[in-house]
N, C-alpha and C positions, 0 to 999 in steps of 0.2 A: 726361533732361536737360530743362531748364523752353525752352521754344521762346523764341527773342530772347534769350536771356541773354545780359549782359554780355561778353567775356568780357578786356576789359581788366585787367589786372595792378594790383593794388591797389599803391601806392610809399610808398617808406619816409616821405613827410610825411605819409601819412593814420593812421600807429600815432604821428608825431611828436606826439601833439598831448594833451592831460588826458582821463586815462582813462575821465572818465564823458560822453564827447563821443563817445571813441572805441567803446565799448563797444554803444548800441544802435546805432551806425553799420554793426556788424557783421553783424547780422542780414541776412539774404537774400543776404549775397556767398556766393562758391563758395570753398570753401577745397579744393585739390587736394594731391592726397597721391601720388606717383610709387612704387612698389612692383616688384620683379623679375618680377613677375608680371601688370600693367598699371597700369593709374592709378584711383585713384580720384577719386571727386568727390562733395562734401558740401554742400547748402547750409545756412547756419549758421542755429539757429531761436530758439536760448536760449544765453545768455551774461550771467556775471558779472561787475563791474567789482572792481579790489583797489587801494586806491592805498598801498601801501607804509607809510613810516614814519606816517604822519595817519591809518592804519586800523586797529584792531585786531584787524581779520579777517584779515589780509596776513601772508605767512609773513616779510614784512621790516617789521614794524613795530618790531623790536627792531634792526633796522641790519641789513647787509651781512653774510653769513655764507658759507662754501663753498658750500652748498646754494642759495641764493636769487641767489648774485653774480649771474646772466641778467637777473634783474627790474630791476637798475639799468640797462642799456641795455647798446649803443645799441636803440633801437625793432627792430619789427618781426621781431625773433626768437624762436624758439618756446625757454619754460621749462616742461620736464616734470617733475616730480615722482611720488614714490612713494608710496602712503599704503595706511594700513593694512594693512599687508605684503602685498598683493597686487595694488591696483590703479595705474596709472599714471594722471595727467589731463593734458592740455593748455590750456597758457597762450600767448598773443601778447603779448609786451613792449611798452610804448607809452610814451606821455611823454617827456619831452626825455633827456637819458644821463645818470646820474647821480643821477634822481629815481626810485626801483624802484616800479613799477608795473604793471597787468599787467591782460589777459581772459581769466579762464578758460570754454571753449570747453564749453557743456552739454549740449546737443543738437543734432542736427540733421537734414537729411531727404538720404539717397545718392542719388546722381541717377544717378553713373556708376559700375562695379564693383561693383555688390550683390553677384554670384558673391563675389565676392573674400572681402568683407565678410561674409558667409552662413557661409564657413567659420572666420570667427574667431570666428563669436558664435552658435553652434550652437543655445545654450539662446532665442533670438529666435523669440516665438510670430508674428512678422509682420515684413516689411522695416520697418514704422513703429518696432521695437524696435533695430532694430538698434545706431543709436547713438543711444539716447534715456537718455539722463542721465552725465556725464563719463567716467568709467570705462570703459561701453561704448562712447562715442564712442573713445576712445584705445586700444579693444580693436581695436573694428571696423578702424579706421586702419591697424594696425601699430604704435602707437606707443611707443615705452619710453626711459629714457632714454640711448639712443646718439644720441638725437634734440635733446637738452637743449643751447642755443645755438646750434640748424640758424636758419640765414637763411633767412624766412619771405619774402622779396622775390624776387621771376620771377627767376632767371637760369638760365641752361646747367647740367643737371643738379644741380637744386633738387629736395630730397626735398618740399619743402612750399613751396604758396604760395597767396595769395590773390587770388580775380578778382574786378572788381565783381559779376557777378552780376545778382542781381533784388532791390534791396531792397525791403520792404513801404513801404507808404502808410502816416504817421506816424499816423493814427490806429487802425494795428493792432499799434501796438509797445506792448507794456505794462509797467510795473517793477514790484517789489514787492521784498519782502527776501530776500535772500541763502539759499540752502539750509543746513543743518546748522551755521549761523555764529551762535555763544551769545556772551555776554560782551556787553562796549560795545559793540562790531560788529554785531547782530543786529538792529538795527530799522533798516541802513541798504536802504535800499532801491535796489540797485545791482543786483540780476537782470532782466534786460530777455527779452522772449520775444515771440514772434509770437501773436496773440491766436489762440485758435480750433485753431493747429497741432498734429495727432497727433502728432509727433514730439518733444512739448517734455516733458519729463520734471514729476514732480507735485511738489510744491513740500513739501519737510520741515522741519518747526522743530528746531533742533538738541537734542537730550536727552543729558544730562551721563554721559557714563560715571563706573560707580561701579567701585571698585575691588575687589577682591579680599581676602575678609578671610580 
């Protein structure tokens, strides 16, 4: 754990707000994750912004679907999805209710429960791998979707939530474009990361799968 850390409760008006506001905002909070087995703790290092219908990187940029309902609100609750038949990611809802929006959670550095974390992510050649790029992050966690619409805001047996933390000095926050995000959507530059951080996964241009002939 980072010595002085925050450890104030991040509330539901700091996800209330436009997601590329909210997004490097995220950086350096602790996001804790409560498990049968202790608690964990993440500090966040890299994170994507999505903004819904206005993105064409957004899994609701075609509207409102059973899958995506989370991203329209209200804030502050976590939407997980499934991709590519085996990984799970994590998202934080933001923006006002109604407008689906969302941070997907990329990397980050465990402060508290590596034990924990070590055995879900076995193939980790260092604690810096452990949740270094979304998939692992949502390995390391626990997270799938039984978790999809948990209230990410403190209260009384909350599997997730978010503390202030330590955020970085804004001149170590840096953006650049989106990972694996082709189409219109791929020159926005809406991934934010901590400059310098082992823990922030390597940045991939998306390449079009080709189909099966």
């Amino acid at each position: 754990m980072i010595e002085g850390m925050d450890r104030t409760p991040l509330t539901r008006d700091f996800f209330d707000r436009p997601v590329l506001e909210v997004a490097p905002d995220l950086l350096g909070r602790t996001l804790v994750r409560a498990t049968p087995e202790g608690p964990i703790e993440l500090r966040l290092t890299e994170v994507e912004a999505y903004a819904g219908e206005i993105d064409p990187g957004s899994h609701a940029f075609r509207g409102r679907t059973a899958r995506n309902s989370v991203m329209f609100g209200p804030p502050g609750h976590a939407y997980v999805y499934f991709t590519y038949g085996m990984w799970h990611c994590l998202n934080l809802v933001c923006g006002p209710e109604g407008r689906a929006s969302g941070v997907l959670l990329r990397a980050g550095d465990i402060q508290v429960g590596a034990e924990l974390t070590r055995e879900r992510r076995a193939s980790a050649r260092n604690d810096k791998e452990l949740a270094k790029g979304p998939a692992r992050l949502a390995t390391a966690l626990g997270i799938d979707r039984a978790l999809n619409g948990t209230d990410a805001i403190a209260h009384p047996g909350a599997q997730l939530s978010v503390l202030h933390g330590t955020p970085p000095p804004g001149d170590q926050v840096c953006n650049g474009p989106r990972t694996g995000v082709g189409g219109d959507g791929a020159t926005h530059p809406w991934r934010f990361w901590i400059d310098g951080d082992p823990t922030v996964s390597p940045y991939r241009a998306h390449v079009p799968r080709r189909r099966a002939t």
